[in-house]
MDTraj code that builds the backbone (N, CA, C; nanometers):
import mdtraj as md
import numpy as np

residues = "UNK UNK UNK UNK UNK UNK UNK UNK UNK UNK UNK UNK UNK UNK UNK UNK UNK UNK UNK UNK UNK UNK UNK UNK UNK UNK UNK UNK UNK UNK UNK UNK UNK UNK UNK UNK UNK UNK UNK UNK UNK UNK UNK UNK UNK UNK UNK UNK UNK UNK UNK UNK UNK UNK UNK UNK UNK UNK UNK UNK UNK UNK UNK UNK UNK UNK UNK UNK UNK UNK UNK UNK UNK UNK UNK UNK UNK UNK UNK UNK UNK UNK UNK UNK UNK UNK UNK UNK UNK UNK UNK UNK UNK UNK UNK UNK UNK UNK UNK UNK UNK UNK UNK UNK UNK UNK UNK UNK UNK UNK UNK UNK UNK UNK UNK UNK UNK UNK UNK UNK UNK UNK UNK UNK UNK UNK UNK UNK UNK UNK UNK".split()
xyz = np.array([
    [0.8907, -0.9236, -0.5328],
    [0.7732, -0.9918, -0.4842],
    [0.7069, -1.0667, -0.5977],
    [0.6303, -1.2205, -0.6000],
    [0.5925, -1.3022, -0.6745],
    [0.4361, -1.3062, -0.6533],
    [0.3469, -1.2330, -0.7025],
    [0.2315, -1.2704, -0.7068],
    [0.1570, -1.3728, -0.7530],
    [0.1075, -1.4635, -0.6905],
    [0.0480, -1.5520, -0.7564],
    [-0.1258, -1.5986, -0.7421],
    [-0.1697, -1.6664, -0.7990],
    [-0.2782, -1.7091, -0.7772],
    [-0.3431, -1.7741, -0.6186],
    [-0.2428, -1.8471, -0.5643],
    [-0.2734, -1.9071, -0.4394],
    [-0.3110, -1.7718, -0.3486],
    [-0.3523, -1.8164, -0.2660],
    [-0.4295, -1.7457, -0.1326],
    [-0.2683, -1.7337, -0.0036],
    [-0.2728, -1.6534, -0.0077],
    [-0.1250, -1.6341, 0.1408],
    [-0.2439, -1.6319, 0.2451],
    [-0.1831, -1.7169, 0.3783],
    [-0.2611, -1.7429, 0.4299],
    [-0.3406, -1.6580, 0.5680],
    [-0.2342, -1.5517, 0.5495],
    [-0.2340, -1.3623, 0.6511],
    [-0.1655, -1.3443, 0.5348],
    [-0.2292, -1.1938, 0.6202],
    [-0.1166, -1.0674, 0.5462],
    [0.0065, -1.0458, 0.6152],
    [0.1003, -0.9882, 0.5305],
    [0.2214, -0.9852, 0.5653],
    [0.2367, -0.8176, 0.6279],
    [0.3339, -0.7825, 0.7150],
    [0.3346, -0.6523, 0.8098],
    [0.2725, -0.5929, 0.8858],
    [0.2526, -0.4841, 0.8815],
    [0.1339, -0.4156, 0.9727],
    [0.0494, -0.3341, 0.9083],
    [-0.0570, -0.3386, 0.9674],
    [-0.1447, -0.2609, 0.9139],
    [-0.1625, -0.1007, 0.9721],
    [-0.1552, -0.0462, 0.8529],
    [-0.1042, 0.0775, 0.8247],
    [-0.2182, 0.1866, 0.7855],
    [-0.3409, 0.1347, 0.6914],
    [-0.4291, 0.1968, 0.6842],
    [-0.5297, 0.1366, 0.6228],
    [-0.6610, 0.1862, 0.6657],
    [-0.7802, 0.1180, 0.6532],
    [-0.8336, 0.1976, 0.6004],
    [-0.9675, 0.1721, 0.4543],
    [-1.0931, 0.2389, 0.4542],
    [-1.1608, 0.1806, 0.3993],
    [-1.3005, 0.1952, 0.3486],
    [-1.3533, 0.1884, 0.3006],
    [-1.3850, 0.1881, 0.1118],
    [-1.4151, 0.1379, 0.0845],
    [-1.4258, 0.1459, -0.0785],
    [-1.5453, 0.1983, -0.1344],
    [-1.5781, 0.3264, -0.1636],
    [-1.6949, 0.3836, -0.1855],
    [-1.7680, 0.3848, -0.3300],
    [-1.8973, 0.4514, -0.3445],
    [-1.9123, 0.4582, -0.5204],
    [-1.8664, 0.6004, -0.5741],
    [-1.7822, 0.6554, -0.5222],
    [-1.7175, 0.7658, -0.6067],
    [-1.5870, 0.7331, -0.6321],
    [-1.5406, 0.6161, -0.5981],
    [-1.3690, 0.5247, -0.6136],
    [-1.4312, 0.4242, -0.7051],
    [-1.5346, 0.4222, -0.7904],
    [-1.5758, 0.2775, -0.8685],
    [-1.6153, 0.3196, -0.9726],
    [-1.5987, 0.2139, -1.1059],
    [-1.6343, 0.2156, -1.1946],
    [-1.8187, 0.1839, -1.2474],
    [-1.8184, 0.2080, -1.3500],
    [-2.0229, 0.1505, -1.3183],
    [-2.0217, 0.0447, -1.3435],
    [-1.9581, -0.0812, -1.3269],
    [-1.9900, -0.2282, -1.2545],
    [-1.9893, -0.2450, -1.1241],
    [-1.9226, -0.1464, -1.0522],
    [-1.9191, -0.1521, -0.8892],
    [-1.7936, -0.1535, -0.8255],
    [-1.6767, -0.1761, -0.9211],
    [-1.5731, -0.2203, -0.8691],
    [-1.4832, -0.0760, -0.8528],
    [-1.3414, -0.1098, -0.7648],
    [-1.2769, -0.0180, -0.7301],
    [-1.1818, 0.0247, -0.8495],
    [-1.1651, 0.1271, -0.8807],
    [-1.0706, 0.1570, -0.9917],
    [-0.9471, 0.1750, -0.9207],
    [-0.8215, 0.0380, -1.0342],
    [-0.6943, 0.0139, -1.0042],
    [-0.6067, 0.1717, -0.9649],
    [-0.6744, 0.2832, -1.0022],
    [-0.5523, 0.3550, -0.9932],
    [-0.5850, 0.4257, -0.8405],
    [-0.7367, 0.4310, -0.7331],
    [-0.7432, 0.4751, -0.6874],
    [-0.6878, 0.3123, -0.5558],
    [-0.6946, 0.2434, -0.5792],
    [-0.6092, 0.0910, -0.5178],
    [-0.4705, 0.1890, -0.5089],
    [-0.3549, 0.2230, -0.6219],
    [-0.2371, 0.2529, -0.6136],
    [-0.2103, 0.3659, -0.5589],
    [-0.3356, 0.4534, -0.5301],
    [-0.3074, 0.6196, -0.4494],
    [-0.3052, 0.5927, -0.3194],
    [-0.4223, 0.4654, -0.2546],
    [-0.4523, 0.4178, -0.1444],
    [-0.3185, 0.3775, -0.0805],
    [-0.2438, 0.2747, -0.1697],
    [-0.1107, 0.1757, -0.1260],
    [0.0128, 0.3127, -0.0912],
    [0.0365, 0.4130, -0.2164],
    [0.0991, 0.4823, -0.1667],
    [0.0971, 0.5694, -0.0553],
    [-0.0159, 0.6021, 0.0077],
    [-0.0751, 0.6732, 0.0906],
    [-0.0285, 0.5792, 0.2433],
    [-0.0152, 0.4504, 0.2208],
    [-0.0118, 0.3455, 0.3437],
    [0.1666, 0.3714, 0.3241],
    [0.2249, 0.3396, 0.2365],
    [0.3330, 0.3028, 0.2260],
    [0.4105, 0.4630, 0.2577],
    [0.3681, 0.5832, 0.2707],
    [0.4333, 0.7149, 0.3345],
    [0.4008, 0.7190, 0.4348],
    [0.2891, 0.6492, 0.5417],
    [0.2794, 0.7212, 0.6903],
    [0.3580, 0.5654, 0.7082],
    [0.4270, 0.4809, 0.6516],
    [0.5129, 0.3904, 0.7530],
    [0.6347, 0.4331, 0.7039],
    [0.6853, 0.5205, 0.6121],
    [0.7964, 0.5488, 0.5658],
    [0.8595, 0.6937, 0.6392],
    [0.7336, 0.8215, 0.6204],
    [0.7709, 0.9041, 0.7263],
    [0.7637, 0.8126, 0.8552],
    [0.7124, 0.7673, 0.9780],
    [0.7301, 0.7164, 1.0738],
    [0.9381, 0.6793, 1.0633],
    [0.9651, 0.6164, 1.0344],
    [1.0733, 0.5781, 1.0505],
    [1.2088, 0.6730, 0.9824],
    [1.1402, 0.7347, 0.8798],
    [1.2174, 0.8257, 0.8103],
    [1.2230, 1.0086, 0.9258],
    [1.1094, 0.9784, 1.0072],
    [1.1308, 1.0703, 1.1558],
    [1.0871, 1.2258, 1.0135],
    [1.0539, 1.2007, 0.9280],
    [0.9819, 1.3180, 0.8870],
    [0.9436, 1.3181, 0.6925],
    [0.9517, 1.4111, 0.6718],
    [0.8904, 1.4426, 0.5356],
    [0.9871, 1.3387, 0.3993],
    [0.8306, 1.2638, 0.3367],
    [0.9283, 1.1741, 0.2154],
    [0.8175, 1.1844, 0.1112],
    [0.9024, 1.1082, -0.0002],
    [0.8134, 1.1356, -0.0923],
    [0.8871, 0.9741, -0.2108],
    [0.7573, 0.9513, -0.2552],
    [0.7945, 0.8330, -0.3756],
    [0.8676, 0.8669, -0.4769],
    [0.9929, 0.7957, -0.4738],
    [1.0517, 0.7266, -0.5806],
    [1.0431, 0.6674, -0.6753],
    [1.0041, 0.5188, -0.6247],
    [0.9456, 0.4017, -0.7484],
    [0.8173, 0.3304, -0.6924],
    [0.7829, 0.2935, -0.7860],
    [0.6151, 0.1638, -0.7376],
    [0.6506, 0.0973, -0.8614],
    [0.6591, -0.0428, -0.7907],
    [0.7394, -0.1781, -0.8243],
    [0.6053, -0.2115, -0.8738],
    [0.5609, -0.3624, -0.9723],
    [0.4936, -0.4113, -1.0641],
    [0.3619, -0.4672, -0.9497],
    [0.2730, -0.4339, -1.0232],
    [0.1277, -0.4769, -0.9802],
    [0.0618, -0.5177, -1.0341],
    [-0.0081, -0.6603, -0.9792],
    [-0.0831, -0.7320, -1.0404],
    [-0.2183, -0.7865, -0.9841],
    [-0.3453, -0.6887, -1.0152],
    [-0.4553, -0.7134, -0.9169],
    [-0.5471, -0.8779, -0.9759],
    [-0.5489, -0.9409, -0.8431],
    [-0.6178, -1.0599, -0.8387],
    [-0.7651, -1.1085, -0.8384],
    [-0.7827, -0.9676, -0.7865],
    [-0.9601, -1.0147, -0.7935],
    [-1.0603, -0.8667, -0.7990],
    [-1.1465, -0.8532, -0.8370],
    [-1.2010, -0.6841, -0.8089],
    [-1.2434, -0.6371, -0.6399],
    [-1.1983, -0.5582, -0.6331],
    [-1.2951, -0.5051, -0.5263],
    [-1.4257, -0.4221, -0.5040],
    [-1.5649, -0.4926, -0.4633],
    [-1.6258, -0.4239, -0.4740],
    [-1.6679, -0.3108, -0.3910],
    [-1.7125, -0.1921, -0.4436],
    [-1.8413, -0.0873, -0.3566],
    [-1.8752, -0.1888, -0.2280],
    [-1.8101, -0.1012, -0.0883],
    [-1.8661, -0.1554, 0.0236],
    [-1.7608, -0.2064, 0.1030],
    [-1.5961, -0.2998, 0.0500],
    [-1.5215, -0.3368, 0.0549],
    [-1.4702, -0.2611, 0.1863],
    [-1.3981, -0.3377, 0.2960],
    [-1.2928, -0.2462, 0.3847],
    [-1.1994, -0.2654, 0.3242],
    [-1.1337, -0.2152, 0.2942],
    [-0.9819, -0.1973, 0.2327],
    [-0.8353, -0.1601, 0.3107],
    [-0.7667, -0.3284, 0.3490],
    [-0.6819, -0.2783, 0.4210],
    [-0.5673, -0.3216, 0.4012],
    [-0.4576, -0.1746, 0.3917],
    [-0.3166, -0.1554, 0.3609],
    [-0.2114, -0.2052, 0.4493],
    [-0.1251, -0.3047, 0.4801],
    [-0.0061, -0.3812, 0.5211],
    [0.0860, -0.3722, 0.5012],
    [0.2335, -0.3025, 0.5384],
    [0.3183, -0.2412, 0.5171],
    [0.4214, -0.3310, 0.6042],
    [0.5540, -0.3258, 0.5390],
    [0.6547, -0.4033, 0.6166],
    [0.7867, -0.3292, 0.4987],
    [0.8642, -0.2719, 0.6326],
    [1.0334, -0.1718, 0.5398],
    [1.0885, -0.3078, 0.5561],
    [1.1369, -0.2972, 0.4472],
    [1.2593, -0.4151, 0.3829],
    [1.3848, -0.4054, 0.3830],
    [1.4083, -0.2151, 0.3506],
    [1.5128, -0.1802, 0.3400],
    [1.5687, -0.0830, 0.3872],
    [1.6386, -0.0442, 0.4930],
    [1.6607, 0.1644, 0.4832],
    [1.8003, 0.1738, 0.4771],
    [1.8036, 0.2929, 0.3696],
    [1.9589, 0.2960, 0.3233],
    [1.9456, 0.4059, 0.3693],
    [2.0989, 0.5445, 0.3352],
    [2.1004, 0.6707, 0.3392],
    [1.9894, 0.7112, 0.4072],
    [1.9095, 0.7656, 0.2900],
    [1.8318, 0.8256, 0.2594],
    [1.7000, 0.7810, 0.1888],
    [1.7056, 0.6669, 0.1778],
    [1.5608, 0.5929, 0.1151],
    [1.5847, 0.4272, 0.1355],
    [1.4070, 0.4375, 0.1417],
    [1.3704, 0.3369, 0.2423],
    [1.2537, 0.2292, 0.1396],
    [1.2418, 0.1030, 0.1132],
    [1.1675, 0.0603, 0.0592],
    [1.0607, -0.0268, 0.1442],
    [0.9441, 0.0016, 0.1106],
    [0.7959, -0.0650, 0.1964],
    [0.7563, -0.1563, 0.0995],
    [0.7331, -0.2910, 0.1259],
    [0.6561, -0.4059, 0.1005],
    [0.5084, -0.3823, 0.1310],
    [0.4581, -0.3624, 0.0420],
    [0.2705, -0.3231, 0.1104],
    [0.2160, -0.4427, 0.0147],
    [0.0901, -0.4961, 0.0667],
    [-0.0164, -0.5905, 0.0696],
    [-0.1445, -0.5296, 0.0512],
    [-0.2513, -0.5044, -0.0046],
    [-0.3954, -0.4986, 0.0076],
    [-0.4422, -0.6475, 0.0133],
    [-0.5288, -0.6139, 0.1642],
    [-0.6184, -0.7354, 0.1321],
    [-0.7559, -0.6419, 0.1549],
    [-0.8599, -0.7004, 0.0822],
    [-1.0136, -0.7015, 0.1669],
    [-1.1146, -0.7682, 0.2032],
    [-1.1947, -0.7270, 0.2752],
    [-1.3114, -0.7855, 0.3806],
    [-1.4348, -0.6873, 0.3070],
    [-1.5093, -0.8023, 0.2796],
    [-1.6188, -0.7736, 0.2295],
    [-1.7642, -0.8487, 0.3145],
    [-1.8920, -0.7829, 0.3909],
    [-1.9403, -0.8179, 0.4475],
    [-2.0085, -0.9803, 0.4171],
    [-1.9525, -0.9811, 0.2844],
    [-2.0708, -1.0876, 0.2305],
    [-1.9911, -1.2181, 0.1888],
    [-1.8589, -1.1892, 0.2834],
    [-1.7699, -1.2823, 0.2342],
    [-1.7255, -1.3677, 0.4095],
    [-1.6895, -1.4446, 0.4163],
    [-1.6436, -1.5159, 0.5277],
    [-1.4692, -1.4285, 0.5986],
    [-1.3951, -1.4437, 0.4979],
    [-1.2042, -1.4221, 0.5412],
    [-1.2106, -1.2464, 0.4245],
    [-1.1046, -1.2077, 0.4873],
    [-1.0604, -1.1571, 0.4172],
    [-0.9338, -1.2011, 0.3247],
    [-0.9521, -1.0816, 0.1591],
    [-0.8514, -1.1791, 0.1081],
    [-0.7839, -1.0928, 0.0107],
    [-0.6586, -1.1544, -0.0432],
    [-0.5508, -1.0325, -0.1205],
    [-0.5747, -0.9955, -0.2381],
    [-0.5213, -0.8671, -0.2743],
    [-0.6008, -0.8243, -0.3598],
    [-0.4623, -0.7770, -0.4693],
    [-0.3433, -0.7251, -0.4384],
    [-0.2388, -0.6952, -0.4564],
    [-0.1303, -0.6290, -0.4343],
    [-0.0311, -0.6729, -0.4547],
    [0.1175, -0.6039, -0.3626],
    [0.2217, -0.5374, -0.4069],
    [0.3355, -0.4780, -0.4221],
    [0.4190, -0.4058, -0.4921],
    [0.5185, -0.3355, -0.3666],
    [0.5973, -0.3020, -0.4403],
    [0.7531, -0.2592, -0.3524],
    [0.7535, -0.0949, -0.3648],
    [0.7133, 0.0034, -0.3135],
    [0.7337, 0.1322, -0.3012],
    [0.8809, 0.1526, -0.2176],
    [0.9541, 0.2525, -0.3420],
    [1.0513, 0.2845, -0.2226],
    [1.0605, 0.4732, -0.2674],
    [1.0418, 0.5504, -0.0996],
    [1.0428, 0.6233, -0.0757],
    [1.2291, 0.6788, -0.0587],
    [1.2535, 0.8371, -0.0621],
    [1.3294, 0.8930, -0.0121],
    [1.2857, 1.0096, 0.0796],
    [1.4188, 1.0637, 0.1985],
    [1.3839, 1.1081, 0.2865],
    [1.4034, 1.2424, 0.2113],
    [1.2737, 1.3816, 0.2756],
    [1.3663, 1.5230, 0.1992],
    [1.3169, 1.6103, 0.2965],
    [1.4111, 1.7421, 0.3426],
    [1.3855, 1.8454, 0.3711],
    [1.2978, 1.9117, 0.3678],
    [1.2562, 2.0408, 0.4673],
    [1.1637, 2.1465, 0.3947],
    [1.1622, 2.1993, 0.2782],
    [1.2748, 2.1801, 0.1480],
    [1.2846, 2.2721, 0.0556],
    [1.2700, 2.1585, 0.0022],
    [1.2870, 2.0049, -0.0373],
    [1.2323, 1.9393, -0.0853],
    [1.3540, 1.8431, -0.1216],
    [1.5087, 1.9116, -0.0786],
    [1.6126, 1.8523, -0.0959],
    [1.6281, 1.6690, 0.0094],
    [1.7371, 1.6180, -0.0838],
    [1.7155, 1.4465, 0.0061],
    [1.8026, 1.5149, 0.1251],
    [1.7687, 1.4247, 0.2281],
    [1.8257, 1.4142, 0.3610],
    [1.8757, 1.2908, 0.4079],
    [1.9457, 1.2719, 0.5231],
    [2.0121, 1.1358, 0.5674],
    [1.8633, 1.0909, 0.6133],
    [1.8460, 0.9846, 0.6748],
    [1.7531, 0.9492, 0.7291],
    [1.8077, 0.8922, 0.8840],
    [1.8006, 0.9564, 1.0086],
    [1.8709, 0.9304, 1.1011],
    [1.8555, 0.8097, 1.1767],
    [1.9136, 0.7178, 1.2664],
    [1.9514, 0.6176, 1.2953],
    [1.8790, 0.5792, 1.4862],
])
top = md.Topology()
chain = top.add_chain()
for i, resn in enumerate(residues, 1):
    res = top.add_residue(resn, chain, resSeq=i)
    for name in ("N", "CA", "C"):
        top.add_atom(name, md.element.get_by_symbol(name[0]), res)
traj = md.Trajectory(xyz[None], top)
């Protein structure tokens, strides 16, 4: 994925999960701290990965991120998910943040990255991922 400066004009996939951006997720300028952005994305990118993976997964890799603009305290924050890939046993999600901020007209992107999950058992071993 190529992040760039321009504006995409939607988000890409489905939306997967929504919240809010609070002041216990922010730094004391107001803004959202990047790492609680990357707990959020992974969090979107496992309920579309279990969904299709038909049960229990867990992250692999989180592909390069590059945030475009801050998000502030107040922000809806919403996660966009689209599988790219499902092999075996692991599956890679294309996720998007964009947000909507009351004081803004559109909502808009914030940053994207390639999570790819594998499928595992109760004991924590990989599994096929069935068809």
């Amino acid at each position: 994925m190529d992040i760039s400066d321009e504006q995409d004009p939607c988000p890409t996939g489905e939306l997967v999960l929504q919240t809010l951006a609070l002041p216990k997720d922010t730094n004391s300028n107001g803004d959202v701290f990047g790492g609680w952005l990357m707990s959020t994305m992974d969090l979107a990118g496992a309920i579309a990965a279990r969904e299709v993976a038909k049960g229990r997964v867990t992250t692999v890799s989180v592909g390069a991120m590059a945030f475009l603009r801050p998000v502030p305290v107040g922000a809806t924050v919403s996660c966009y998910c689209e599988i790219s890939n499902v092999g075996r046993s692991s599956l890679t999600c294309n996720l998007e943040v964009w947000v909507k901020h009351y004081k803004w007209e559109s909502q808009q992107k914030v940053t994207e990255t390639e999570i790819v999950y594998v499928a595992i058992d109760d004991v924590g071993r990989t599994r096929p991922i069935s068809s």
